[in-house]
C-alpha positions as CSV (number, residue, x, y, z in Angstrom):
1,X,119.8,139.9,49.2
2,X,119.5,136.0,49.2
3,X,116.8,135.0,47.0
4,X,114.8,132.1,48.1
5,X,112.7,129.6,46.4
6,X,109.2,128.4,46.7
7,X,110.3,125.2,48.0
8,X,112.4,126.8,50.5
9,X,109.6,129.0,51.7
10,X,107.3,126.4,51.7
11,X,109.6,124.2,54.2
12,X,109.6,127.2,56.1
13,X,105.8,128.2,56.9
14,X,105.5,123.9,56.9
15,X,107.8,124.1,60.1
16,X,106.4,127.3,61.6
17,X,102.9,125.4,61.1
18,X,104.2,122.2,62.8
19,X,105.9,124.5,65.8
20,X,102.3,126.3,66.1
21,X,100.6,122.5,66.5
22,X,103.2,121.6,69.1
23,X,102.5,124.7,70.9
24,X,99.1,124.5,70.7
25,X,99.1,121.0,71.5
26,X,101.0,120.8,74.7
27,X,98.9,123.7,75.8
28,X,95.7,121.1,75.7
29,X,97.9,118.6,77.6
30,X,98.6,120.9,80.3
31,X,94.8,121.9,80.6
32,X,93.4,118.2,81.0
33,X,96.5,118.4,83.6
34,X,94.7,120.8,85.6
35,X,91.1,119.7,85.0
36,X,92.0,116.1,86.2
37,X,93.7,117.3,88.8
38,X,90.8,119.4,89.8
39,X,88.9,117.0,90.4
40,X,90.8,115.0,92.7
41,X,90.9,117.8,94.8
42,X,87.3,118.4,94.8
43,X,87.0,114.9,96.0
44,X,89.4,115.8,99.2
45,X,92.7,114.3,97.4
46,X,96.3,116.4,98.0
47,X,97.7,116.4,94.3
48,X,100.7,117.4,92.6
49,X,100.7,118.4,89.0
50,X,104.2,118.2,87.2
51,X,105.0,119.6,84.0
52,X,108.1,117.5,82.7
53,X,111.1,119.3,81.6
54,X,111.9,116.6,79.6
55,X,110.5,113.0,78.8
56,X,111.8,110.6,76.7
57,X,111.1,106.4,76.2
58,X,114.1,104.3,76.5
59,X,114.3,100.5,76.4
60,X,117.0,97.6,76.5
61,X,120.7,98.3,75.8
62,X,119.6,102.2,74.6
63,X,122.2,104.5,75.6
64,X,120.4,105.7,79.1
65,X,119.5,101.9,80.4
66,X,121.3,98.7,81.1
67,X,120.3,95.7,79.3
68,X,117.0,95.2,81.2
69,X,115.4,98.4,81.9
70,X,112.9,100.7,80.1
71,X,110.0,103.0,80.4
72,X,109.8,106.4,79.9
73,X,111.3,109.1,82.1
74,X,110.5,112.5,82.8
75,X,112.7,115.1,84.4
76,X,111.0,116.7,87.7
77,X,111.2,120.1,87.9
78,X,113.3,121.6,90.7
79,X,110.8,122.8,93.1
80,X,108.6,119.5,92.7
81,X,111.2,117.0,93.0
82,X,112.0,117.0,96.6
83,X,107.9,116.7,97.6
84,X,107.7,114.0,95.3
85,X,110.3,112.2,96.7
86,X,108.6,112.8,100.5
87,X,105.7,111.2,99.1
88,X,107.0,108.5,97.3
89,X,108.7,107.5,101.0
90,X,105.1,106.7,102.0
91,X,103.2,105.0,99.0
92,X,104.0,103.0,96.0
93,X,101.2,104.6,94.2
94,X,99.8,101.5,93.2
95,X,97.2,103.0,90.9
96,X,97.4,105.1,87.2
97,X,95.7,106.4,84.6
98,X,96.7,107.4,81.3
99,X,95.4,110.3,79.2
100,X,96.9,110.2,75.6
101,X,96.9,112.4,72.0
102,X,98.8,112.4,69.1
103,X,99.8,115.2,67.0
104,X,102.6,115.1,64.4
105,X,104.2,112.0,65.5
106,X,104.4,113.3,69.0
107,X,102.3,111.6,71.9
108,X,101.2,114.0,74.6
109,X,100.3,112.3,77.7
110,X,99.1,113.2,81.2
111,X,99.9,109.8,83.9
112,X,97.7,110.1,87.0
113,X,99.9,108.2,89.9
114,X,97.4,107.4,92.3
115,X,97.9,106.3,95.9
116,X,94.5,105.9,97.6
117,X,96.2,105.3,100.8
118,X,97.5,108.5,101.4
119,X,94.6,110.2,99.3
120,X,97.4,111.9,97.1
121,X,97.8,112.0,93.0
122,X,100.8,112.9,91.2
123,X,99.7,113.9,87.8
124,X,102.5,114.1,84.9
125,X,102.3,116.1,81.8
126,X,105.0,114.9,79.1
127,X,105.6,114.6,75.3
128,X,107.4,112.3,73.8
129,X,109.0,111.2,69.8
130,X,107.0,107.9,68.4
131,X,109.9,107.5,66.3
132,X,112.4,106.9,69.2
133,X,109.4,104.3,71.1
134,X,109.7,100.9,69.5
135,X,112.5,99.4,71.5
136,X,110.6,100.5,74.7
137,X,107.4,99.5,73.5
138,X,108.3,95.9,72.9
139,X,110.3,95.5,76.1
140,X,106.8,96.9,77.4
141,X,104.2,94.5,75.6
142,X,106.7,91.5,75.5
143,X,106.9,91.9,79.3
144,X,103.7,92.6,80.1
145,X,104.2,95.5,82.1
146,X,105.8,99.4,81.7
147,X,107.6,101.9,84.1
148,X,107.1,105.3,84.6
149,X,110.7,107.3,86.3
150,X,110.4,110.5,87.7
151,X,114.3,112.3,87.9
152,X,115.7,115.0,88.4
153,X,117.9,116.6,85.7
154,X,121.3,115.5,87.0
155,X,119.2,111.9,86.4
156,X,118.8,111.3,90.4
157,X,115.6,109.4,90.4
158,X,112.8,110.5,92.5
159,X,110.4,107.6,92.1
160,X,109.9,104.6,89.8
161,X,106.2,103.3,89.0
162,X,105.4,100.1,87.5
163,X,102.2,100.0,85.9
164,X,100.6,96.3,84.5
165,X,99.1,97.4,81.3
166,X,101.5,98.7,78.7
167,X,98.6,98.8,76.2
168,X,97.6,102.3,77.9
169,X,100.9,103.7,76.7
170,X,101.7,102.1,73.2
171,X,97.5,100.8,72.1
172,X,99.2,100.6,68.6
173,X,102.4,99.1,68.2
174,X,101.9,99.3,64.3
175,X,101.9,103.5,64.5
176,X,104.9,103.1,66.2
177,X,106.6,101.2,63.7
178,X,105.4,103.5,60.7
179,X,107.2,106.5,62.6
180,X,110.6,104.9,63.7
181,X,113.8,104.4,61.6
182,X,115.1,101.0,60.2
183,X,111.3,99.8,61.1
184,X,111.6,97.8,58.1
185,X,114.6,95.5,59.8
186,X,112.0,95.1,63.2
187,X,109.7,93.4,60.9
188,X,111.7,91.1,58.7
189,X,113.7,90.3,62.5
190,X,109.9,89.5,64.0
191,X,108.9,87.4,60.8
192,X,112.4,85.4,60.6
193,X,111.5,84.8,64.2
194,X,108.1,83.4,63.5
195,X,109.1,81.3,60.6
196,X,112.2,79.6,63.0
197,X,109.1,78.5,65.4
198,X,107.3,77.4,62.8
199,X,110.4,75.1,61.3
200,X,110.9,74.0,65.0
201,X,107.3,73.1,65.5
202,X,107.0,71.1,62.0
203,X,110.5,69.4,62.7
């Protein structure tokens, strides 16, 4: 028999405990999920409740997007995709909300897509890595706006949402920073940058 060390057990119940807060934590997502959308349909709204499949942020020149795009996609389930599309043929869903946690460097985050015209809410349930966020969370706050893309798995998209307040995805772009890799490089980039304005502005 293998003998293994405390440190080696202690890794162990360390990533059991972590799988257990994931668990427990999508679980919480997927209730406010059902409570928003609850309500919606008390108030006579048609709603849709997806659970992702997969979500993920992405942002300029990352291996999924072209030198422009970014956002965070979602994979549609099978059975939802096809009514989502339907419904995005007859609304933009010019409305959100956002409904956010954090747990272990994980955001878990519920995106109400409202369209009051057709009295109909898509509500998205997704999870995604801080660590992999900072590219599209300064494409997001630079421009002044984020997208939400709903896909299928094959990456057909079903619908594309722009939303004007990036804040109410990434409030803390400093978090974000703490998490990712090569952070350290981001910031010396962004202070080089404000010291060559500086020089241009004295000169």
């Amino acid at each position: 028999m293998v003998e293994t060390g405390d440190e080696e057990v202690e890794n162990a119940e360390r990533i059991a405990g972590e799988a257990d807060r994931r668990r427990e934590a999508w679980g919480a997502t997927l209730d406010d999920m059902t409570a928003l959308a609850d309500e919606y349909e008390a108030d006579g709204w048609e709603t849709v409740r997806i659970a992702a499949g997969s979500t993920g942020t992405f942002g300029p020149g990352d291996a999924k997007a072209d030198d422009e795009s970014f956002g965070i996609a979602y994979v549609v389930p099978g059975n939802k995709a096809e009514e989502v599309s339907e419904l995005f043929e007859k609304s933009s869903f010019p409305e959100y909300e956002v409904y956010r946690a954090e747990n272990d460097g994980l955001v878990y985050m519920v995106t109400a897509l409202l369209a009051p015209d057709i009295e109909t809410a898509v509500f998205v349930a997704g999870a995604w890595e801080q660590r992999t966020a900072l590219n599209c969370a300064k494409a997001a706050i630079e421009h002044g706006r984020m997208y939400s893309y709903l896909q299928k798995l094959d990456g057909t998209l079903v619908g594309v949402v722009e939303h004007d307040d990036p804040e109410k995805f990434f409030p803390n772009l400093d978090a974000i920073r703490r998490y990712a890799p090569n952070a350290g490089d981001d910031e010396s980039a962004d202070d080089a940058d404000s010291t060559d304005e500086t020089d241009d502005a004295d000169a």
